[in-house]
C-alpha positions as semicolon CSV with decimal commas, in nm:
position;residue;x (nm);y (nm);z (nm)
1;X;14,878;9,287;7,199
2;X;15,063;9,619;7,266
3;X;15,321;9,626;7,545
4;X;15,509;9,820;7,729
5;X;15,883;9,834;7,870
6;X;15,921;9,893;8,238
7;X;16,208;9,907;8,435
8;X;16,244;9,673;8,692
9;X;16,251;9,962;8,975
10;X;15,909;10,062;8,945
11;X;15,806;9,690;8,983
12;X;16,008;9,685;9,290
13;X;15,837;9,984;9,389
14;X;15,495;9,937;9,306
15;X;15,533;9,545;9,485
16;X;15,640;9,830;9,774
17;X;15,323;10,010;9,763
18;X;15,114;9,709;9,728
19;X;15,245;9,569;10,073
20;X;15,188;9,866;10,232
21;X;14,822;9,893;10,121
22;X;14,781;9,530;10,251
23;X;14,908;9,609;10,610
24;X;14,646;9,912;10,643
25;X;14,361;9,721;10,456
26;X;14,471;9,439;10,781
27;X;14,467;9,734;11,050
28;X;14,156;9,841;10,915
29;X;13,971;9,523;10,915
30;X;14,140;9,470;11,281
31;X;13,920;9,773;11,361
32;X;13,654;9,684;11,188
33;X;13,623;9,323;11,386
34;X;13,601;9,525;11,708
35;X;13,359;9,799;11,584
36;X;12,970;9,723;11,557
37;X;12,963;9,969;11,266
38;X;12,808;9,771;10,974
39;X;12,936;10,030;10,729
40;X;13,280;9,960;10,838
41;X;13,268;9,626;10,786
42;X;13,158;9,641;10,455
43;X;13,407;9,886;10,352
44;X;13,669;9,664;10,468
45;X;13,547;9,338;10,332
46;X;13,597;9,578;9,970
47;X;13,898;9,727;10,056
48;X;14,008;9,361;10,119
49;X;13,881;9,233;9,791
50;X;14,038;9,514;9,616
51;X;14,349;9,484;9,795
52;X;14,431;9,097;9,724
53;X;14,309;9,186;9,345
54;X;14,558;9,426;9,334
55;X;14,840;9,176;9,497
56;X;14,742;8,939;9,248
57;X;14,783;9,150;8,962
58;X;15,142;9,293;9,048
59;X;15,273;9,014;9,136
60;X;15,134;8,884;8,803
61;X;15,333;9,155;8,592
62;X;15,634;9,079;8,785
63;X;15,610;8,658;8,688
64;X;15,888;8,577;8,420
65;X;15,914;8,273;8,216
66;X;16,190;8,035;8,376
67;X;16,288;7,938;8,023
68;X;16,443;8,260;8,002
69;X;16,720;8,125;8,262
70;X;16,708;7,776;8,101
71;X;16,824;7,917;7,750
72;X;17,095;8,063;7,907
73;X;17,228;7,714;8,035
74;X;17,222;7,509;7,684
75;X;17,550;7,690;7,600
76;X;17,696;7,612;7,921
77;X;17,627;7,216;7,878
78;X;17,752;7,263;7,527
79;X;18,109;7,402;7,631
80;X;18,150;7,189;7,888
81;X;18,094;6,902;7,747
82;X;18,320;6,971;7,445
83;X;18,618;7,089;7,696
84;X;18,546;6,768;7,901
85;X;18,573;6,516;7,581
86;X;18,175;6,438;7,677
87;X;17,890;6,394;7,441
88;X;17,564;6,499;7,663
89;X;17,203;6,577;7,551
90;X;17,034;6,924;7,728
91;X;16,686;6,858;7,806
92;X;16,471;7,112;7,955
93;X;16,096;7,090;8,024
94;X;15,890;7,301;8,209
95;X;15,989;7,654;8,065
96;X;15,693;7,836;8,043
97;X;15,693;7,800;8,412
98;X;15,651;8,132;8,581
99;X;15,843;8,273;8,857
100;X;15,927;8,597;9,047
101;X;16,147;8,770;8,813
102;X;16,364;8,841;9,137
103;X;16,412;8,468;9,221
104;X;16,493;8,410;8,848
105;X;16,798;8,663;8,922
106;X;16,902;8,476;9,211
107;X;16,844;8,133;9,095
108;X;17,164;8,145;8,780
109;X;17,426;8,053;8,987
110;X;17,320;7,762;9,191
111;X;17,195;7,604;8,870
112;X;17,502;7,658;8,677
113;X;17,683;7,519;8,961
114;X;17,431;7,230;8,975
115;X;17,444;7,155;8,614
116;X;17,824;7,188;8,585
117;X;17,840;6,891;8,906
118;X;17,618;6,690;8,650
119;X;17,859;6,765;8,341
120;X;18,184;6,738;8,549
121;X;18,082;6,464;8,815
122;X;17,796;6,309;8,704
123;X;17,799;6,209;8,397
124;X;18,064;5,948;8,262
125;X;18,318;5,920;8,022
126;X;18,207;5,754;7,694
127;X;18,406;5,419;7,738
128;X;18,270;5,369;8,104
129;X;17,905;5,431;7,997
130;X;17,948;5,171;7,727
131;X;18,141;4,974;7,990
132;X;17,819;5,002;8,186
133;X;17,609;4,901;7,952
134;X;17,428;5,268;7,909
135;X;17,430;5,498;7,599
136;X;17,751;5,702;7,495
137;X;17,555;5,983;7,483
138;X;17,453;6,101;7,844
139;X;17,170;6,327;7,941
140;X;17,136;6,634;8,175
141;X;16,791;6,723;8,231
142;X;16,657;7,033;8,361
143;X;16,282;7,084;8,424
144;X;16,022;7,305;8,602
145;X;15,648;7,282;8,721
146;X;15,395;7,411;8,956
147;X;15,332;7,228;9,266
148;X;15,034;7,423;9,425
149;X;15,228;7,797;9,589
150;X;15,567;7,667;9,481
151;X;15,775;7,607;9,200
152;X;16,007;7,251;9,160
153;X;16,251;7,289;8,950
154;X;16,511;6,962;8,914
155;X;16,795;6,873;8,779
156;X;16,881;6,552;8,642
157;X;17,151;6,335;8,505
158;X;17,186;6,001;8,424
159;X;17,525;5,952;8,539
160;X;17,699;5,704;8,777
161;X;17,559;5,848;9,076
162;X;17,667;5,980;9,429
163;X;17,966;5,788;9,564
164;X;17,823;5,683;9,925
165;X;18,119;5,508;10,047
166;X;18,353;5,779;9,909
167;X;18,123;6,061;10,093
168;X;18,127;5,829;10,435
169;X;18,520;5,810;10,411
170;X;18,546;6,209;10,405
171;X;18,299;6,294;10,650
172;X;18,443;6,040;10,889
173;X;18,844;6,239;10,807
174;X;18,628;6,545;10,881
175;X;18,452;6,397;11,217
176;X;18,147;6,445;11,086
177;X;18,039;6,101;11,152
178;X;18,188;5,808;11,362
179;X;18,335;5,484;11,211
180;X;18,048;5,238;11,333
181;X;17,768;5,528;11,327
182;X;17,470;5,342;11,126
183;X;17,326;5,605;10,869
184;X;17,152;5,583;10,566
185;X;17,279;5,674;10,203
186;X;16,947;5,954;10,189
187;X;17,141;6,091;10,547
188;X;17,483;6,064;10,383
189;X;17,408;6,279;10,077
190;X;17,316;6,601;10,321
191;X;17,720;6,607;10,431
192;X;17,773;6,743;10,031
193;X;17,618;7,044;10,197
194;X;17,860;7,121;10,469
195;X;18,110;7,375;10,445
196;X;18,480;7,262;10,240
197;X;18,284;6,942;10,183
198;X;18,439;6,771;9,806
199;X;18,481;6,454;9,718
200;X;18,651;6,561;9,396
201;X;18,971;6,382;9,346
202;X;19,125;6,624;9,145
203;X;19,045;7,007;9,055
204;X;18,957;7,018;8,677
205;X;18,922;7,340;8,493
206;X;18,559;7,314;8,560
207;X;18,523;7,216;8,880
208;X;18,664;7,414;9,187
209;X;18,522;7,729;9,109
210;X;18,521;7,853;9,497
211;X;18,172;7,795;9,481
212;X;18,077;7,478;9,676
213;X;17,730;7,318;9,754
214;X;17,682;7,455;10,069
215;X;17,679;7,823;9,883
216;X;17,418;7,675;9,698
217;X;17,224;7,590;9,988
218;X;17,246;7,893;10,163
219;X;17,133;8,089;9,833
220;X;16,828;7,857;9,818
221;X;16,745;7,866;10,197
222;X;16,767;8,252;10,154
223;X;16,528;8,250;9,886
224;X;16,303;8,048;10,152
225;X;16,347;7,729;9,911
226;X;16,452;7,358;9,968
227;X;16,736;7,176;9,842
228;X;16,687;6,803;9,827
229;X;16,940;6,487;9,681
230;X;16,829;6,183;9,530
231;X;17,077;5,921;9,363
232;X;17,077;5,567;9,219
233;X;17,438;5,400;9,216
234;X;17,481;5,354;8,875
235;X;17,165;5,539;8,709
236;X;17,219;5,917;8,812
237;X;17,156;6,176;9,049
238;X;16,842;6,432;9,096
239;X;16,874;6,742;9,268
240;X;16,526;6,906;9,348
241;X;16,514;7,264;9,459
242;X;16,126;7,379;9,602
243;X;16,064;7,788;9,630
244;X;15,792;8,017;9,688
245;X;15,671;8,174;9,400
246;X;15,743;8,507;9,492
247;X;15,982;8,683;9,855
248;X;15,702;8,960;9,838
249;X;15,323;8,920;9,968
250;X;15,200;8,539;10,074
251;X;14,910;8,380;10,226
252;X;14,978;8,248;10,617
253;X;14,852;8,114;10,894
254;X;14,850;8,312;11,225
255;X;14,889;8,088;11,524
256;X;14,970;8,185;11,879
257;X;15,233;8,065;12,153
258;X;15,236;8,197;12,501
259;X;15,194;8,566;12,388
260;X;15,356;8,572;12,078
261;X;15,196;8,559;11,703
262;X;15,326;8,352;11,461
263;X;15,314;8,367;11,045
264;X;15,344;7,986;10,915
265;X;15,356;8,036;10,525
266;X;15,049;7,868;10,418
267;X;15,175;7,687;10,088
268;X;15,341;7,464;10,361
269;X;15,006;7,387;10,603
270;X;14,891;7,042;10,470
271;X;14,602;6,998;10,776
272;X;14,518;7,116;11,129
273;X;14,459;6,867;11,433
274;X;14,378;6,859;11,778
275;X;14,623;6,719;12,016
276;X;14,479;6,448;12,266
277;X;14,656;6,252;12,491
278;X;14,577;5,921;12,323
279;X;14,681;6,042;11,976
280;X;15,081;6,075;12,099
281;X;15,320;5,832;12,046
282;X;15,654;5,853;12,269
283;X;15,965;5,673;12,129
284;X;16,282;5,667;12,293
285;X;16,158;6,001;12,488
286;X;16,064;6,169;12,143
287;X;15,697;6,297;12,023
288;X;15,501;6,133;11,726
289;X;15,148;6,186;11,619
290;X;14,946;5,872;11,459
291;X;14,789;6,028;11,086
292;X;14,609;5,756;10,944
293;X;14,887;5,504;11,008
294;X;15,150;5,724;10,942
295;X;15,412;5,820;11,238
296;X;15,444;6,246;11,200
297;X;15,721;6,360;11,421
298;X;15,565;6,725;11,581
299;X;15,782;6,942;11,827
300;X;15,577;7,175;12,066
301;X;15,693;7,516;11,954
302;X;15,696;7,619;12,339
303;X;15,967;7,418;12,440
304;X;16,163;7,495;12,124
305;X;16,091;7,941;12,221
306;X;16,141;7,871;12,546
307;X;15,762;8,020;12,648
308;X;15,700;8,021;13,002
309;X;15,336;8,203;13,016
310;X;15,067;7,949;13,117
311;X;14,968;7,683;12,834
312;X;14,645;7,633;12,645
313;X;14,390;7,366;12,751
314;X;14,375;7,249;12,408
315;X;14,649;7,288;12,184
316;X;14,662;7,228;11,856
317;X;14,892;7,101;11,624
318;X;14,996;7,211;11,208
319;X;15,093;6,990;11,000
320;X;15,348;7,126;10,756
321;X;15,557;6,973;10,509
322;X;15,892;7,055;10,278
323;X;15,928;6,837;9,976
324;X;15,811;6,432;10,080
325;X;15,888;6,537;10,484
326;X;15,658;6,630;10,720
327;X;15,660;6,791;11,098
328;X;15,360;6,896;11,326
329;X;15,416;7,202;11,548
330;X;15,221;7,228;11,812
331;X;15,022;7,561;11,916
332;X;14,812;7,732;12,183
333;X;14,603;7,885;11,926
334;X;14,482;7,905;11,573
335;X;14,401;8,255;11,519
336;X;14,312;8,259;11,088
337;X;14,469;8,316;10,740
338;X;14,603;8,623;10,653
339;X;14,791;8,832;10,353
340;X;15,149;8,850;10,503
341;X;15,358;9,113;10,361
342;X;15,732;8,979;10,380
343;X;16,026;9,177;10,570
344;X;16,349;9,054;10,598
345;X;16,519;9,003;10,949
346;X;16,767;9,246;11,053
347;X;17,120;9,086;11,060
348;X;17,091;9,020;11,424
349;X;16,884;8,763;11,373
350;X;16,929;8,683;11,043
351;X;17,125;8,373;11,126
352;X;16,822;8,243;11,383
353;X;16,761;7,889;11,188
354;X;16,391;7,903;11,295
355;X;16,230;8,219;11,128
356;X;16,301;8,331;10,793
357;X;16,164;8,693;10,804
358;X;15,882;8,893;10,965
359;X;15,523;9,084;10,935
360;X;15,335;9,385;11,045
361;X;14,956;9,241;11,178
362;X;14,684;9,476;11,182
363;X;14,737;9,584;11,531
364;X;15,083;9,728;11,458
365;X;15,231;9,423;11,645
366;X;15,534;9,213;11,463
367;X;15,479;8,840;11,420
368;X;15,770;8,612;11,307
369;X;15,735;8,408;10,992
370;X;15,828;8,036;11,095
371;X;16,112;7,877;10,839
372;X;15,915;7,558;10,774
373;X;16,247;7,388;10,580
374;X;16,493;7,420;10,864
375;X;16,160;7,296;11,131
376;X;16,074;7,002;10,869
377;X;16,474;6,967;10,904
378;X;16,483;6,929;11,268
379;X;16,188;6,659;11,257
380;X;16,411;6,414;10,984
381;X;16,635;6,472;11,240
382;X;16,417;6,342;11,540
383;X;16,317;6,016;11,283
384;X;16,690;6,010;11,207
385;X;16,792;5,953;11,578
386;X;16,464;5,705;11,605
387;X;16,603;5,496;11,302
388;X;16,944;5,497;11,357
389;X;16,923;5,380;11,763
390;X;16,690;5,104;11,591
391;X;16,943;5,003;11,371
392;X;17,193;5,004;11,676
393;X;16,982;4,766;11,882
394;X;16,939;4,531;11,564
395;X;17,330;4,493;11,539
C-alpha cells in the first residue's frame, strides 16, 4: 500500500505527546475514582480506551524489523573470518522480529562485539575442529523471537567454549575470588562482565577494540535488558540478551511500601501471593518461599529501602523473574495495573542499582520503577551464598 517517509523526530515527538496524554487520562481517572459523578466515569473509562489505542498504535509505527540490524552483521562475519584464516557459516533466524526502532540503534554495537568474541574466540581454527572431531566449517548463529513483552535475541556459536579454569585463574590474580572459594562454572562466567576482565592471550587485530564485555552490559542494562552466558566445554557458547520492547510507555504494577509507590514493569510479574508465616523457609538466616516445590528466594523491599513507617498486617509478595531466575519482593500493598509512561533518572541517581527510571501517577506524585534484573540479580546471589556454604560443609 502507499507509504510515507517520516523522520524519526516526529516519532520521537509524537511517542512525547502520547505519554503525556496517558499521565492526564491517569489524573483524570484518579478523579474520577473519588467523584460519584457517573458521567465522569464514563468519560474516563473512553478517554482510557482511546488513550491505550493510541499508545498501541505509535508505538506500532515506531516497531522496525530486527533483520534490518542482522543484514548489517553478515559482512562483518564474512571479513572476519577471511582476515582470521576461518571458514564460518552466518545464520540468522528470527528477523522479522519487531523492535523499538530506538533499541535497534542502540543494540549494533554490543552485537558486533558479541559476534566478533564468537568469530575471534569462539570459534576454532580448522585443524583443531577436525582435531575435535567437529566440522571445518563453524557456525555463528544469530536469532530473535518474542517471548510475551520482550524480545530474546541470542547469539550462538559452536565453538570450543568458555575456558572455566582459565577465567578462575584471572579472577583469582584480580581477587575477585579466593583460591579454595567453591563456585560454579554458571557463577564463573558473570566475572567476563567485570571491568578490564580478558582472558585473551594475545591482542589480535580483531579483538581489543577498547570495548570490553562489561560495556556491553552496561549498554544492555541501560536499555532495561538482561545479559545472560551459557557454554558447553567443547560445543560452544550462547549469549542471550532479554529487552523490553520499547524505553517509552509500559504496562506495571503499582505496589506500595511504607508510604512510597512503586512501578514493577509488568512483563516481569509471573504471580502474586500472600505471605504466611508457614509458607517461609529460613536457610542459613536467608528468606525462601515454597512455590509448588520450588525454593523462590524473596527479599522484603522494606528492609532493602530502609522504610521505617509501621508495616502491613498482610503483606504480600510478587513474583518476578529475568530470563530462567526468579525473586519474590515482598509488599505492604497491591494497589493495580497501570500505563506507566517511562522517565529516565536524573544522574544523581542514575547509578542507584535498584530502580531503572521513574513515573508521574495520576495524583501528580512520582513512583520509582523497580529494576527487576539487578533485584532477580541480588536473589542468585542469596541462592549463590546458600549453595556455595553447602558445598563448603560437604568438603
Amino acid at each position: 500500500g502507499f507509504s510515507l517517509r517520516v523522520p524519526a523526530e516526529r516519532l520521537d515527538e509524537l511517542m512525547d505527546r502520547v505519554g503525556e496524554l496517558v499521565i492526564a487520562q491517569s489524573r483524570l481517572a484518579q478523579i474520577a475514582g473519588a467523584s460519584n459523578d457517573l458521567n465522569l466515569k464514563a468519560v474516563a473509562e473512553e478517554l482510557d480506551r482511546l488513550s491505550s489505542g493510541l499508545r498501541n498504535t505509535t508505538m506500532g509505527i515506531r516497531m522496525v524489523p530486527i533483520g534490518t540490524l542482522f543484514s548489517r552483521f553478515r559482512r562483518l562475519v564474512h571479513d572476519l573470518s577471511h582476515d582470521l584464516g576461518k571458514e564460518i557459516d552466518f545464520v540468522t533466524t528470527g528477523e522479522e522480529t519487531e523492535l523499538d526502532k530506538t533499541m535497534i540503534e542502540r543494540l549494533a554495537d554490543p552485537l558486533v562485539h558479541l559476534i566478533r568474541n564468537s568469530v575471534d574466540h569462539g570459534v576454532e581454527a580448522a585443524e583443531r575442529r577436525a582435531a575435535a572431531g567437529k566440522p571445518a566449517k563453524g557456525q555463528v548463529r544469530l536469532s530473535a523471537s518474542h517471548t510475551g513483552a520482550e524480545v530474546a535475541i541470542t547469539i550462538t556459536d559452536d565453538g570450543a567454549g568458555l575456558d572455566a579454569v582459565r577465567i578462575r585463574a584471572k579472577a583469582e590474580q584480580a581477587g575477585l575470588i579466593g583460591p579454595e572459594q567453591k563456585i560454579s562454572d554458571q557463577d564463573l562466567y558473570q566475572f567476563i562482565f567485570h571491568p578490564g576482565f580478558s582472558t585473551a592471550q594475545e591482542i589480535t587485530a580483531v579483538s581489543g577494540r577498547g570495548v570490553g564485555m562489561d560495556v556491553v552490559k552496561r549498554t544492555i542494562e541501560g536499555l532495561r535488558g538482561t545479559i545472560e552466558l551459557a557454554s558447553t566445554p567443547g560445543r560452544g557458547t550462547v549469549a542471550t540478551l532479554r529487552l523490553p520492547l520499547t524505553l517509552a510507555i509500559i504496562e506495571s504494577m503499582l505496589v506500595q511500601v511504607g508510604n512510597g509507590r512503586y512501578a514493577i514493569p509488568l512483563s516481569a510479574v509471573e504471580e502474586c501471593v500472600e505471605l504466611p508465616a508457614a509458607s517461609e523457609t529460613t536457610a542459613q538466616g536467608r528468606n525462601f518461599l515454597n512455590i509448588r516445590g520450588r525454593l523462590v528466594p524473596f527479599m522484603r523491599l522494606r528492609e532493602l529501602f530502609r522504610v521505617r513507617a509501621e508495616a502491613a498486617p498482610h503483606p504480600k509478595v510478587v513474583i518476578v523473574s529475568a530470563g530462567e531466575d526468579r525473586v519474590g519482593l515482598v509488599v505492604d500493598q497491591i494497589i493495580g495495573n497501570s500505563q506507566t509512561v517511562i522517565k529516565s533518572l536524573s544522574k544523581l541517581h542514575a547509578d542507584v542499582e535498584t530502580f531503572s527510571g521513574a513515573t508521574i501517577l495520576g495524583d501528580g506524585a512520582v513512583a520509582l520503577i523497580l529494576d527487576v534484573g539487578a533485584l532477580v540479580g541480588f536473589g542468585r546471589n542469596f541462592e549463590r551464598q546458600i549453595r556455595d556454604e553447602r558445598l563448603g560443609r560437604v568438603a
